[in-house]
N, CA, C and O of each residue as an XYZ file, in Angstrom:
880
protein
N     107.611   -131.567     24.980
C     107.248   -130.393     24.184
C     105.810   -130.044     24.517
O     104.867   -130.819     24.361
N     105.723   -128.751     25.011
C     104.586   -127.968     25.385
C     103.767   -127.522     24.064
O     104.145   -127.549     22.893
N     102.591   -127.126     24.579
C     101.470   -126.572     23.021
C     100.087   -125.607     23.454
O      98.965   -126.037     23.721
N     100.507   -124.284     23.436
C      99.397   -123.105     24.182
C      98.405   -122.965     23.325
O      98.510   -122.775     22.113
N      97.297   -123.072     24.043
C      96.159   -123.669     22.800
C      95.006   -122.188     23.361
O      94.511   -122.294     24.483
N      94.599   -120.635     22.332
C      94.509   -119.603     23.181
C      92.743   -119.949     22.508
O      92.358   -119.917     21.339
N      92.151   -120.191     23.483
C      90.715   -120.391     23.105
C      90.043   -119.582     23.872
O      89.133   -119.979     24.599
N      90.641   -117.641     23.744
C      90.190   -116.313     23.454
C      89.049   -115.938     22.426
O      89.784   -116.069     21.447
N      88.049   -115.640     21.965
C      87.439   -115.640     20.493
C      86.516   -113.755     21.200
O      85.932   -113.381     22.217
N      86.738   -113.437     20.491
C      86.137   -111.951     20.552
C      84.876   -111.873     20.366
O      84.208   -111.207     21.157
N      84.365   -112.426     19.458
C      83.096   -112.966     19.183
C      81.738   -112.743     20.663
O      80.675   -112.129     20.760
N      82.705   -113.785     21.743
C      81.940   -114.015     22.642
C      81.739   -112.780     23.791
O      80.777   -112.804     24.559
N      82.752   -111.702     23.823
C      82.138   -110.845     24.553
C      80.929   -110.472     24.346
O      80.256   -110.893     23.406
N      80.456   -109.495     25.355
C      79.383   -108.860     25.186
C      79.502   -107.116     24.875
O      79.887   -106.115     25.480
N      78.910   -107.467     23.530
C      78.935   -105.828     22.655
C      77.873   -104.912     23.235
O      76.833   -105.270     23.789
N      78.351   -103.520     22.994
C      77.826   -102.245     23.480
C      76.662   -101.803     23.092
O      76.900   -100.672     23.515
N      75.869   -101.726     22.765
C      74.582   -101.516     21.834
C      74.837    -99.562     21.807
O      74.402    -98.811     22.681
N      75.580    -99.151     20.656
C      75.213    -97.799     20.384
C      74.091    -97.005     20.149
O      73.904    -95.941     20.738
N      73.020    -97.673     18.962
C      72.083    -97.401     18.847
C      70.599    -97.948     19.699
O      69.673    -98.494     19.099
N      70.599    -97.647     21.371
C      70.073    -97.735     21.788
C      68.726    -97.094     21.616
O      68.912    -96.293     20.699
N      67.289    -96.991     22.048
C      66.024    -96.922     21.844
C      66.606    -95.523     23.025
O      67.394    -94.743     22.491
N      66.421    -95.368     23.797
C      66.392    -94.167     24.527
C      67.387    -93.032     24.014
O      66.795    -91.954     23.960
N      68.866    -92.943     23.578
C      69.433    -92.470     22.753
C      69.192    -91.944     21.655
O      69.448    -90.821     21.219
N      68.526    -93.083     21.091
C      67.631    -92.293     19.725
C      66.609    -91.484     19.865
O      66.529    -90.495     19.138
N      65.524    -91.792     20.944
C      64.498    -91.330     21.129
C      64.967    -89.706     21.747
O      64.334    -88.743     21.314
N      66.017    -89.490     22.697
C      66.701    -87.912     23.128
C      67.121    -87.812     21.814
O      66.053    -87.312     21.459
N      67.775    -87.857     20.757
C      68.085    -87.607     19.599
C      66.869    -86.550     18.687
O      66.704    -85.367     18.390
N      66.291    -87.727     18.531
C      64.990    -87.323     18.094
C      64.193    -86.303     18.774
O      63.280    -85.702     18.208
N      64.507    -86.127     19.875
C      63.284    -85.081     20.550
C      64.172    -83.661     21.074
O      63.746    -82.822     21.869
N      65.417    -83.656     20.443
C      66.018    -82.454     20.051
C      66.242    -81.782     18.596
O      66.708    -80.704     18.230
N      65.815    -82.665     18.076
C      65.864    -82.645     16.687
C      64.590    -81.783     16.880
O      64.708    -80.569     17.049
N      63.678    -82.233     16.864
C      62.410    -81.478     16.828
C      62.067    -80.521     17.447
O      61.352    -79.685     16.896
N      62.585    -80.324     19.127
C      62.963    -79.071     20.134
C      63.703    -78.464     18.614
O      63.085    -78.598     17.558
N      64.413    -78.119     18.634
C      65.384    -77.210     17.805
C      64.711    -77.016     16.571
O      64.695    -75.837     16.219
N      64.253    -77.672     15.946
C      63.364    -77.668     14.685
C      61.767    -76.079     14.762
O      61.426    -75.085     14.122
N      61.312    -76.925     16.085
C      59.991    -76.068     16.783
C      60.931    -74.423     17.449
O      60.254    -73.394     17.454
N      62.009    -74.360     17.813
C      62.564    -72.978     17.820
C      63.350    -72.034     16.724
O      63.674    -70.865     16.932
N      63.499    -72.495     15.973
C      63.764    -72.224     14.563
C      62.664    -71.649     13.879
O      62.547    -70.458     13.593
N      61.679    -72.773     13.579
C      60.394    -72.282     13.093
C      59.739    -70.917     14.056
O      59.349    -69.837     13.612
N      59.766    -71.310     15.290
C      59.366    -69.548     15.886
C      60.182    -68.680     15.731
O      59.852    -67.551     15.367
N      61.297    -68.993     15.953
C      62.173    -67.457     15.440
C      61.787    -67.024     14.021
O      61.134    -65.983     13.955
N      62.064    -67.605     12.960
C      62.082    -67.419     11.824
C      60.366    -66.897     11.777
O      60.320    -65.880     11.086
N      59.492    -67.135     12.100
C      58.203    -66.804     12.173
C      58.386    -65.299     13.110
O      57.897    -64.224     12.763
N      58.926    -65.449     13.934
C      58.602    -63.918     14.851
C      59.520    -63.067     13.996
O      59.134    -61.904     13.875
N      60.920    -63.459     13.223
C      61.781    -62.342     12.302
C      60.394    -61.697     11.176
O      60.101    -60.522     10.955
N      59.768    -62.935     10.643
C      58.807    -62.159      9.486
C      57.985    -61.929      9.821
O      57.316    -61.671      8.821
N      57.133    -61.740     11.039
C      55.737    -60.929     11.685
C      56.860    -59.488     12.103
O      56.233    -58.433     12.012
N      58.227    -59.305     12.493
C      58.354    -58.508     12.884
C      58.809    -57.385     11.349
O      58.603    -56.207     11.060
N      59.456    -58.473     10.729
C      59.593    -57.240      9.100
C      58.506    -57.634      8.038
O      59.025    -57.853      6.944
N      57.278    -57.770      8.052
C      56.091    -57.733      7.591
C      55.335    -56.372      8.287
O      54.750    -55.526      7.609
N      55.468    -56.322      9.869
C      55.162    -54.809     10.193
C      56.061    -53.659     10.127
O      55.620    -52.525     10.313
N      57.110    -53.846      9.911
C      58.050    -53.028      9.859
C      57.891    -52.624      7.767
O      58.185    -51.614      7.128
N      57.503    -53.520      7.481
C      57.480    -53.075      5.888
C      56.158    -52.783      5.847
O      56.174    -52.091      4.828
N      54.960    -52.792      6.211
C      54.138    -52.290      6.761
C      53.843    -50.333      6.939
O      53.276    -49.423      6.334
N      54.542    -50.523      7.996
C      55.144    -49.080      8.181
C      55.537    -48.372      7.269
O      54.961    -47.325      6.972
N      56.550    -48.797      6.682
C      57.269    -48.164      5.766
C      56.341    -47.813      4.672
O      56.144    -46.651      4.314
N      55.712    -48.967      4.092
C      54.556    -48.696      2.905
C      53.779    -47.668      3.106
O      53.502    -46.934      2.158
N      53.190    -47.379      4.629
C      52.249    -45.843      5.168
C      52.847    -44.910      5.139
O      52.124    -43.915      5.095
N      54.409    -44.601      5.144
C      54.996    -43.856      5.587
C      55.266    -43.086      3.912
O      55.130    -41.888      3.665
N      55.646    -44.101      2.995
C      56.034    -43.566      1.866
C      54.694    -42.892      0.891
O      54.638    -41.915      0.144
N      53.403    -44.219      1.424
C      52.109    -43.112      0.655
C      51.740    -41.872      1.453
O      51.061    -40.954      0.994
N      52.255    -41.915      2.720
C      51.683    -40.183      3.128
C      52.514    -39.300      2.268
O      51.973    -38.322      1.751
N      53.980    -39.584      2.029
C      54.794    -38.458      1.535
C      54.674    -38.457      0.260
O      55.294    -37.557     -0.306
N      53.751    -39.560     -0.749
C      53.831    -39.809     -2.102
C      52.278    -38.450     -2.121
O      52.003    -37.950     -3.212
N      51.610    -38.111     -1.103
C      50.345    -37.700     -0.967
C      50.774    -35.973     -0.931
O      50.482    -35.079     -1.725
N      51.631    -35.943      0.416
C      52.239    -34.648      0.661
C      53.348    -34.363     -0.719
O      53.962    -33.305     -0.580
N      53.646    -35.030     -1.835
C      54.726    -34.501     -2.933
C      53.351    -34.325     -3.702
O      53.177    -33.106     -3.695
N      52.548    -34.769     -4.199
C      51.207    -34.421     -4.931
C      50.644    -33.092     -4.354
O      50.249    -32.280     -5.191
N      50.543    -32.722     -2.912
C      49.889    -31.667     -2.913
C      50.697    -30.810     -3.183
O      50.231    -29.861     -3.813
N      52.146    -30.759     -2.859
C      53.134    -29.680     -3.012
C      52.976    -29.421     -4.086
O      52.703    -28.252     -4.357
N      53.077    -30.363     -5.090
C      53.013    -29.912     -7.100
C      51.821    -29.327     -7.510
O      51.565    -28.784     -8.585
N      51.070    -29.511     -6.459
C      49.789    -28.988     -7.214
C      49.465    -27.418     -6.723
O      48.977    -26.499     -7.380
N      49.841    -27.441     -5.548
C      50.338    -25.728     -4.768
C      51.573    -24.931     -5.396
O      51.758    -23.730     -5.204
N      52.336    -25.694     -6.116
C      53.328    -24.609     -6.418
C      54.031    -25.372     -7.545
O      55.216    -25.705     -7.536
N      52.791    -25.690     -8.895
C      52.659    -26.278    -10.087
C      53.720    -25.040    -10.351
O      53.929    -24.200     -9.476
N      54.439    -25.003    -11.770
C      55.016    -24.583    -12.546
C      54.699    -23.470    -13.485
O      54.898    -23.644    -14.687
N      54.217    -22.325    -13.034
C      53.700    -21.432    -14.086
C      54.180    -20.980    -15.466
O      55.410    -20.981    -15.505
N      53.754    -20.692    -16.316
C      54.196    -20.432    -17.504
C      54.944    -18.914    -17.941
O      54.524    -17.830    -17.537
N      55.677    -19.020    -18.499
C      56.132    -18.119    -18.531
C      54.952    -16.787    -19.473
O      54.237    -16.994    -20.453
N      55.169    -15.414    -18.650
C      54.116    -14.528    -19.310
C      54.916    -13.770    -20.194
O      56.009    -13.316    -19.854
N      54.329    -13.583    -21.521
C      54.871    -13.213    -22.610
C      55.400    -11.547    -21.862
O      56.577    -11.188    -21.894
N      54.407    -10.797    -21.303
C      54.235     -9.340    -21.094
C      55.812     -9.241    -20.094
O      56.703     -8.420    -20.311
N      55.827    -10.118    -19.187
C      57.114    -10.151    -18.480
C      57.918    -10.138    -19.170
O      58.709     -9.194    -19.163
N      58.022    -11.000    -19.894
C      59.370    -11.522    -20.491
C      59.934     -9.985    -21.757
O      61.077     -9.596    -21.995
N      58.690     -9.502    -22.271
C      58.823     -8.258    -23.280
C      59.336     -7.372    -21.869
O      60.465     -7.752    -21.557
N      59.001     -6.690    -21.279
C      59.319     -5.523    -19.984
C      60.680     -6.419    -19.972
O      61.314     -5.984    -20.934
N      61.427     -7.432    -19.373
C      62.653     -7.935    -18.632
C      63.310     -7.337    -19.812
O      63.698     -6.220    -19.468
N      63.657     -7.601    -21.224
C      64.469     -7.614    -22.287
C      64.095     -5.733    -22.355
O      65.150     -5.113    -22.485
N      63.176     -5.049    -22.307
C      63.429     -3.809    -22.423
C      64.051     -3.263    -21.204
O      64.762     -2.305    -21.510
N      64.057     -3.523    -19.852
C      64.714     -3.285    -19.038
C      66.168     -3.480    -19.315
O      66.846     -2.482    -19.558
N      66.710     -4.654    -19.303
C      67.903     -5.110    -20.179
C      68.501     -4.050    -21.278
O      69.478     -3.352    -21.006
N      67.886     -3.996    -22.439
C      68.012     -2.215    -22.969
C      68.101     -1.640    -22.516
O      69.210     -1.138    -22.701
N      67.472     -1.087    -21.682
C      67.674      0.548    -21.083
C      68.879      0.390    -20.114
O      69.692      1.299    -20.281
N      69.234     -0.505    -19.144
C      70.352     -0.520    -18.547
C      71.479     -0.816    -19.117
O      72.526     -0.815    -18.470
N      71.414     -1.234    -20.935
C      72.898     -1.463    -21.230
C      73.117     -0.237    -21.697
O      74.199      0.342    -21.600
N      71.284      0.594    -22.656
C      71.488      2.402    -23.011
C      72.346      3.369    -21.848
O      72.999      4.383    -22.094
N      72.053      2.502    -20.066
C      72.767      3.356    -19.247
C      74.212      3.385    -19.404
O      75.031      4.294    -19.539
N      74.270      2.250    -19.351
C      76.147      1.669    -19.312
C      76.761      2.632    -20.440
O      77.682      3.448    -20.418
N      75.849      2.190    -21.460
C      76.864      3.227    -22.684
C      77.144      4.749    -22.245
O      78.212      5.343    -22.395
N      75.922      5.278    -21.652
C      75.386      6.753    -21.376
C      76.948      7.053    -20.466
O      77.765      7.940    -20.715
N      77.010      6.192    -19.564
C      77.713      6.232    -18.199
C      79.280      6.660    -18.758
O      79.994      7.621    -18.470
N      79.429      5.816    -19.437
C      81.081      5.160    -19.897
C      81.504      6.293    -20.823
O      82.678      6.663    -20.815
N      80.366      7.006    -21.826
C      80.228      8.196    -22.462
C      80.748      9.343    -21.331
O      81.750      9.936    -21.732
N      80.379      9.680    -20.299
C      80.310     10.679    -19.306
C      82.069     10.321    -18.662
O      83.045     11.071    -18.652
N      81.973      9.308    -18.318
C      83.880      8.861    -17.982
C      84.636      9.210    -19.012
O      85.735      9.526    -18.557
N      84.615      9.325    -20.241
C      85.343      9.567    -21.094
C      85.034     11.129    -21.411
O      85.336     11.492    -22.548
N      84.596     11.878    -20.739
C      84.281     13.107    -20.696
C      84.090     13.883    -22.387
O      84.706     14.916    -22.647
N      83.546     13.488    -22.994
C      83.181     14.142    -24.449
C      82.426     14.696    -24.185
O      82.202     15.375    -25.187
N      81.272     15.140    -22.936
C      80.623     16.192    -22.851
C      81.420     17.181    -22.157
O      80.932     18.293    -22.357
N      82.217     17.215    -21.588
C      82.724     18.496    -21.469
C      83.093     18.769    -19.548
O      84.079     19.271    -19.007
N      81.322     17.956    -18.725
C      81.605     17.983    -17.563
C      80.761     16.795    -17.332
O      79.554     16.673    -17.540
N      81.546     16.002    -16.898
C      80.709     14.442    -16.393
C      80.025     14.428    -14.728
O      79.507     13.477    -14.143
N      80.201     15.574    -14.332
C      79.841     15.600    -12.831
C      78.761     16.265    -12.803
O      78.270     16.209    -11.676
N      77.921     17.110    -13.796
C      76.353     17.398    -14.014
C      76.303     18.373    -13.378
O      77.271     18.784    -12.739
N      74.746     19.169    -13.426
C      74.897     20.294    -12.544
C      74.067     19.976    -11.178
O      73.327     20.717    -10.531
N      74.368     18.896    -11.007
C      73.560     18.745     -9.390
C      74.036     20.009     -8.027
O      73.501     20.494     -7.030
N      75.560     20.135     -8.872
C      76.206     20.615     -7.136
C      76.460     22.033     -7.657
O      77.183     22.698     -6.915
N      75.880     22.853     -9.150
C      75.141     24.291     -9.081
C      74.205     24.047     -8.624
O      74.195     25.013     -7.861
N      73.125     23.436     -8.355
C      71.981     23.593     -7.740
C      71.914     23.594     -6.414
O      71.272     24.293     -5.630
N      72.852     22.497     -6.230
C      72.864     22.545     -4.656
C      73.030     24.102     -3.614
O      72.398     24.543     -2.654
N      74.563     24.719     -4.637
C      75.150     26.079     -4.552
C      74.078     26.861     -4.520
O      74.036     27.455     -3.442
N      73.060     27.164     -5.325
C      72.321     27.895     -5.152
C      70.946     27.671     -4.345
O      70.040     28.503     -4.322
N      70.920     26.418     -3.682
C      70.088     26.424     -2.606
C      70.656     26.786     -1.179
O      70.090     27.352     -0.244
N      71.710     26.382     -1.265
C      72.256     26.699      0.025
C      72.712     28.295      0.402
O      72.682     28.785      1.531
N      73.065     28.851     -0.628
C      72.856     30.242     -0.316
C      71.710     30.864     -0.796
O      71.356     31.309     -1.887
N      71.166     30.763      0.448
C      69.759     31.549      0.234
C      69.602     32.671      1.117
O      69.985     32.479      2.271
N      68.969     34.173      0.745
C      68.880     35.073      1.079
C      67.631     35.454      1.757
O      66.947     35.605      0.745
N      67.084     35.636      2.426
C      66.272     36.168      3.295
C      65.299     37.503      2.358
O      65.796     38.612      2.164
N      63.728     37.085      1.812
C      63.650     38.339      1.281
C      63.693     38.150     -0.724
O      62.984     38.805     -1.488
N      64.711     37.100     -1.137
C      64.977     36.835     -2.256
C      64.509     35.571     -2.584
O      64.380     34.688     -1.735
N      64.184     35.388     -4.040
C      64.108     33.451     -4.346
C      63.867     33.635     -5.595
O      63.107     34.547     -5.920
N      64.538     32.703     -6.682
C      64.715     32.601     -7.711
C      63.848     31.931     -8.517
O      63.609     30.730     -8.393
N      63.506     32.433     -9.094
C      62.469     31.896    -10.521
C      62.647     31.004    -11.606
O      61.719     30.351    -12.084
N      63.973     30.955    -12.060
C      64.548     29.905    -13.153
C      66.106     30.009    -13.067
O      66.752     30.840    -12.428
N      66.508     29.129    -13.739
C      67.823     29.155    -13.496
C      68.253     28.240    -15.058
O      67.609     27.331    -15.582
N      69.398     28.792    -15.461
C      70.018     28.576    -16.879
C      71.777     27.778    -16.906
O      72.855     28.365    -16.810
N      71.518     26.294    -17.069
C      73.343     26.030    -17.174
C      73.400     25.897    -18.513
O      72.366     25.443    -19.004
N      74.523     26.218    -19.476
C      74.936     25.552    -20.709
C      75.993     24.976    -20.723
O      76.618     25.164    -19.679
N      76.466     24.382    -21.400
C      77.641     23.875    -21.801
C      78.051     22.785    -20.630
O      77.333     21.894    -20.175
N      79.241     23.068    -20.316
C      80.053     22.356    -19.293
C      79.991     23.326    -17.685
O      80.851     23.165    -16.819
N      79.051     24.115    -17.564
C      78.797     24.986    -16.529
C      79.136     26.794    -17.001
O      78.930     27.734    -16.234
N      79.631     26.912    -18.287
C      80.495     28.084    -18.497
C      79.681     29.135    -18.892
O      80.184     30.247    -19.057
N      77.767     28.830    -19.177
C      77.425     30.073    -18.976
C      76.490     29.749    -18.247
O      75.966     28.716    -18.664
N      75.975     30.184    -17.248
C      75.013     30.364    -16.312
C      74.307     31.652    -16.235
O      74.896     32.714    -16.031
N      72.451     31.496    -16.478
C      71.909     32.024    -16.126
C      70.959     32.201    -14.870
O      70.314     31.292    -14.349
N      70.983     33.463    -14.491
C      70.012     33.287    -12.882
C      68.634     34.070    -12.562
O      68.947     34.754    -11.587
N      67.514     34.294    -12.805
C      66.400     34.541    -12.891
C      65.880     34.445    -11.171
O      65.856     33.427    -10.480
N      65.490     35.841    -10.770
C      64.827     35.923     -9.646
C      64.336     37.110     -9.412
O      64.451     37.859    -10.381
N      63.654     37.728     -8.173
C      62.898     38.503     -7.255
C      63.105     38.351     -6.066
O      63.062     37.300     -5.426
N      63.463     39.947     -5.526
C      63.999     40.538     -4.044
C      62.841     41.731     -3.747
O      62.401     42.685     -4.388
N      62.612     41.184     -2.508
C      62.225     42.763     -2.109
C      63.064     43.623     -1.699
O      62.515     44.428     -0.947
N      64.403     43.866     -1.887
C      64.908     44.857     -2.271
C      66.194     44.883     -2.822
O      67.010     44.302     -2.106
N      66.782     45.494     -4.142
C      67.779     45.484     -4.723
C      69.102     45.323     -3.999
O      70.136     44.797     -4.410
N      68.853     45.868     -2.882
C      70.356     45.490     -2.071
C      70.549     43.948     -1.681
O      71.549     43.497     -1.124
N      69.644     43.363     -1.992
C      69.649     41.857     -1.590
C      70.485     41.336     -2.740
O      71.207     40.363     -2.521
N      70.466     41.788     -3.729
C      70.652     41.282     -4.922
C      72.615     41.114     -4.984
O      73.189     40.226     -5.613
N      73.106     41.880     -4.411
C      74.782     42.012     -4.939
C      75.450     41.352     -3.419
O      76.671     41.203     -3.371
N      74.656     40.998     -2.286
C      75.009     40.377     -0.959
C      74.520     38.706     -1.681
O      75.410     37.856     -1.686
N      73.390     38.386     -2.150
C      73.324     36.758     -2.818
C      74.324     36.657     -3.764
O      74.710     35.491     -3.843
N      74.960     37.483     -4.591
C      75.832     37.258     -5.952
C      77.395     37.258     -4.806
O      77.991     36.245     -5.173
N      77.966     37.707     -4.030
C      78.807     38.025     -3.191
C      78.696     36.651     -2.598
O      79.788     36.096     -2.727
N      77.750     35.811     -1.949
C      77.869     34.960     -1.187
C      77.661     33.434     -2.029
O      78.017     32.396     -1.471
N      77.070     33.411     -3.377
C      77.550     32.905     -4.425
C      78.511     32.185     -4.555
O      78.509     30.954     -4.542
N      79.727     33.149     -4.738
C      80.389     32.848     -5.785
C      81.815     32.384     -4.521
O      82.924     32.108     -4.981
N      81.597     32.363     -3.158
C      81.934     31.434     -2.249
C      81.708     30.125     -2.450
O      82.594     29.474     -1.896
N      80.874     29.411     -3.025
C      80.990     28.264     -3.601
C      82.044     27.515     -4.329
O      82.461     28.129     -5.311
N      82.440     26.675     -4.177
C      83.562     26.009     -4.895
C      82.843     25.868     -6.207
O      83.275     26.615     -7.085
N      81.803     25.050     -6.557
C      81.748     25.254     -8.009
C      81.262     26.107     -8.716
O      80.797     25.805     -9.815
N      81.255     27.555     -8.185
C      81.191     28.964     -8.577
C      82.350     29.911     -9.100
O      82.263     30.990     -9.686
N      83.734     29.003     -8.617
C      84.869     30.116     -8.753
C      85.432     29.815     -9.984
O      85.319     28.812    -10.689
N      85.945     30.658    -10.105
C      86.001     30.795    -12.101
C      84.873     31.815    -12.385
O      85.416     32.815    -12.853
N      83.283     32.022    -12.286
C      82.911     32.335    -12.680
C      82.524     33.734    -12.297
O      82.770     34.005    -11.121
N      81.856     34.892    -13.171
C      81.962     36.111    -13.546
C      80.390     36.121    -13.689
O      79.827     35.192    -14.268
N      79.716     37.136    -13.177
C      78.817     37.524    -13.719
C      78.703     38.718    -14.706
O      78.625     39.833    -14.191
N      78.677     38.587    -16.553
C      79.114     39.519    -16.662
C      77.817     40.930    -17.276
O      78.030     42.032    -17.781
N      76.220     40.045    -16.844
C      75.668     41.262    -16.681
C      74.648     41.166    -15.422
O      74.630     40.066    -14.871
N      74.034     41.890    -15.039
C      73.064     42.404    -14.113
C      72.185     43.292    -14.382
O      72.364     44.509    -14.318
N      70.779     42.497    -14.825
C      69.661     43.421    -15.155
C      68.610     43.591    -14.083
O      67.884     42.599    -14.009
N      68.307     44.582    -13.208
C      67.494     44.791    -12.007
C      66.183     45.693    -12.873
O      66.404     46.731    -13.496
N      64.815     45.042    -12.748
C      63.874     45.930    -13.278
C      62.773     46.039    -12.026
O      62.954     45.165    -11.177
N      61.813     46.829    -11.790
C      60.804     46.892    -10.874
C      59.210     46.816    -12.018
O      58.674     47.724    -12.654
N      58.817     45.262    -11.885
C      57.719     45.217    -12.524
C      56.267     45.987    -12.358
O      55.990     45.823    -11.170
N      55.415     46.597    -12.855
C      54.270     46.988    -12.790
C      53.622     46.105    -12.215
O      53.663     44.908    -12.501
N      52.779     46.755    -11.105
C      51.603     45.966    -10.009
C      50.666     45.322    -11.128
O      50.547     44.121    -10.888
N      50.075     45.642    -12.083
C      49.357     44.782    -13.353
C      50.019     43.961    -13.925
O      49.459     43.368    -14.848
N      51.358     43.632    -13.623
C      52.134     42.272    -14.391
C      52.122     41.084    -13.439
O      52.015     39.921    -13.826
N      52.262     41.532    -11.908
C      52.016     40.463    -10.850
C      50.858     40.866     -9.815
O      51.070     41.565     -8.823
N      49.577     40.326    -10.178
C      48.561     40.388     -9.502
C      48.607     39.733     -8.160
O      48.007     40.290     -7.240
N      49.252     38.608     -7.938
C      49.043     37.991     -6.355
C      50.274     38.532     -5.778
O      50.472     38.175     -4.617
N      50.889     39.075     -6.144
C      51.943     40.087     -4.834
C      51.715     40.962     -4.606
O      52.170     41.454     -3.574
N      50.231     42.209     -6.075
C      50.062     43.393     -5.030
C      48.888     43.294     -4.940
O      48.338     44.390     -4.830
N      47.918     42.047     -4.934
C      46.964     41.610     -3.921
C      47.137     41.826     -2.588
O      46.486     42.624     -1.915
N      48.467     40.750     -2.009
C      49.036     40.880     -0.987
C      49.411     42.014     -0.846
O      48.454     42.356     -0.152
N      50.012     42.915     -0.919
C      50.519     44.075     -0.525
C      49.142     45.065     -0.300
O      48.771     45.694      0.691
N      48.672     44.949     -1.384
C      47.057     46.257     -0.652
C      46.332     45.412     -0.059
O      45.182     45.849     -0.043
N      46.396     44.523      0.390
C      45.913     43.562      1.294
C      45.971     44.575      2.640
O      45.079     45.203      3.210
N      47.515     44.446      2.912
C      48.457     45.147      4.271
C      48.717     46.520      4.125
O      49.160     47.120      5.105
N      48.431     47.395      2.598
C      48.687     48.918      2.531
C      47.771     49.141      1.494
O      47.946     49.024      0.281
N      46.540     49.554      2.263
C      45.273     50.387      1.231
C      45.702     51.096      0.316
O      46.672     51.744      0.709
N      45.390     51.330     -0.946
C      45.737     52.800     -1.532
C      46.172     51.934     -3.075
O      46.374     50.756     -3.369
N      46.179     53.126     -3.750
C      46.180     52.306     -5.376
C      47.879     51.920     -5.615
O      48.721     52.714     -5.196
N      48.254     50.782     -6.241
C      49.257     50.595     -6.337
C      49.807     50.593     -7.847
O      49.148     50.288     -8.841
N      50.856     50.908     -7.819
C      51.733     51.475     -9.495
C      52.404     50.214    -10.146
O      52.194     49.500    -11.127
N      53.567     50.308     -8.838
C      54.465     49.176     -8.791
C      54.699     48.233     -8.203
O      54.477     48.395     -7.004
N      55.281     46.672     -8.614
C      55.112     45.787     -7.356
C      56.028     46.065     -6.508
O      56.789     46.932     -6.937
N      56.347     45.577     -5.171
C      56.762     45.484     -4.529
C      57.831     44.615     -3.972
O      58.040     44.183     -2.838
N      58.682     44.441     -5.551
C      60.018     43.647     -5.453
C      60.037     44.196     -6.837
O      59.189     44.761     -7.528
N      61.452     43.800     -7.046
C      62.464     43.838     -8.064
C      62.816     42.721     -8.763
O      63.415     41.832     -8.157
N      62.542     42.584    -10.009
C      62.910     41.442    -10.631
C      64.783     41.170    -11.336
O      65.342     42.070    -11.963
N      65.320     40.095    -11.115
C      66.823     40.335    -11.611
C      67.130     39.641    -12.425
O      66.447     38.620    -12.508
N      68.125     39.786    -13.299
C      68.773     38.478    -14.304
C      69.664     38.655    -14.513
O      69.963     39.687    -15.112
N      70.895     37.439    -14.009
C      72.240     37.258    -14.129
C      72.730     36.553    -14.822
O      72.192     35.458    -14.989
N      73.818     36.834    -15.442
C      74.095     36.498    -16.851
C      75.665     36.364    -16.559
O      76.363     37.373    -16.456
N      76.390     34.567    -16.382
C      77.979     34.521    -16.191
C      78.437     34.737    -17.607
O      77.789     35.069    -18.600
N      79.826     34.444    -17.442
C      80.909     33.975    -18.288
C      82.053     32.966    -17.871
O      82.541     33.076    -16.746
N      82.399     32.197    -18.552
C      83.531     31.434    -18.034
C      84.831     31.856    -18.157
O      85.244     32.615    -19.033
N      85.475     31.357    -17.267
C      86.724     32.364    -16.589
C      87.742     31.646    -16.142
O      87.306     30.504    -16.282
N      88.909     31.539    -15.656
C      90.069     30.185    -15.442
C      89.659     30.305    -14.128
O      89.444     31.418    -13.646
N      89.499     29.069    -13.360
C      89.273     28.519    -12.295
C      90.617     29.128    -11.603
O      91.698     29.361    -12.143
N      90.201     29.326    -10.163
C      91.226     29.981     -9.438
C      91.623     29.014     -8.450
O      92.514     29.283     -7.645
């Protein structure tokens, strides 16, 4: 009978030394490499946003400088009593228009279209020789008076003739015609002028005075 006797013991190899002195020492001197680049980065991030906030701080007191001068150039004025009285009477008078207006659309005067376009009528026919002195509307246009001077009466029934060619003339009638020849002592600067150009004593002037007198009539 055999007997295996294993006098193996682990013990006796020779172990690895992990924590070697040179190992540690590269350990250590990356530790601190990496430590020393950290610290500069982190140092160059806050030199670079220390000037960058920097900036910003100049940037916001110039415009805190430029909003001060603006307020002080175009401060807030007060309101002026005198304005504010004129705005509110203006206000009146344009709502007095509105009423005036809306009055005239609803035609209770009679003619809401005014006599601008008799006047017109009687500027546009104008006679050569003739020109009118006053002129008379009543009502809604239905009596018209016409006041003037011709140097000569025949002028007088060729302007009433060319008249009443007017559109806002038809309907109407003239239903008198007074032609007088005034005394040279009633109009001094026309027979100034006239013995100005014809020596010799003068009686009468040298036009005819007229006055026309309508009636209203059914529009044709």
């Amino acid at each position: 009978m055999s007997q295996q006797i294993n006098l193996f013991n682990p013990i006796f190899l020779k172990q690895k030394k992990i924590f070697a002195a040179l190992p540690m020492a590269e350990a250590l001197g990356a530790i601190v490499l990496g430590t020393l680049l950290m610290t500069w980065y982190a140092s160059h991030n806050v030199d670079e946003l220390a000037q960058r906030a920097a900036h910003g701080k100049t940037l916001l007191a110039e415009r805190e400088r430029r909003l001060q001068e603006a307020n002080k150039q175009f401060a807030p004025r007060q309101k002026s009593a005198t304005l504010t009285t004129d705005v509110a009477q203006a206000r009146a008078e344009l709502a007095s228009l509105h009423r005036v207006e809306q009055f005239l659309q609803q035609g209770a005067l009679g003619n809401s279209a005014g006599y601008a376009e008799y006047f017109r009528a009687f500027a546009r026919q104008n006679v050569n020789g003739l020109w009118l002195t006053g002129v008379t509307i009543a009502g809604a246009g239905t009596n018209i008076g016409v006041e003037g001077r011709a140097m000569q009466p025949i002028l007088i029934p060729q302007y009433i003739a060319r008249l009443k060619t007017e559109r806002v003339m038809r309907g109407k009638t003239f239903a008198s015609l007074d032609i007088t020849r005034p005394d040279a002592a009633l109009a001094p600067a026309a027979a100034s002028a006239v013995a100005a150009a014809q020596p010799g004593p003068a009686t009468a002037a040298p036009y005819v005075q007229f006055s026309l007198q309508s009636t209203g009539g059914q529009a044709k």
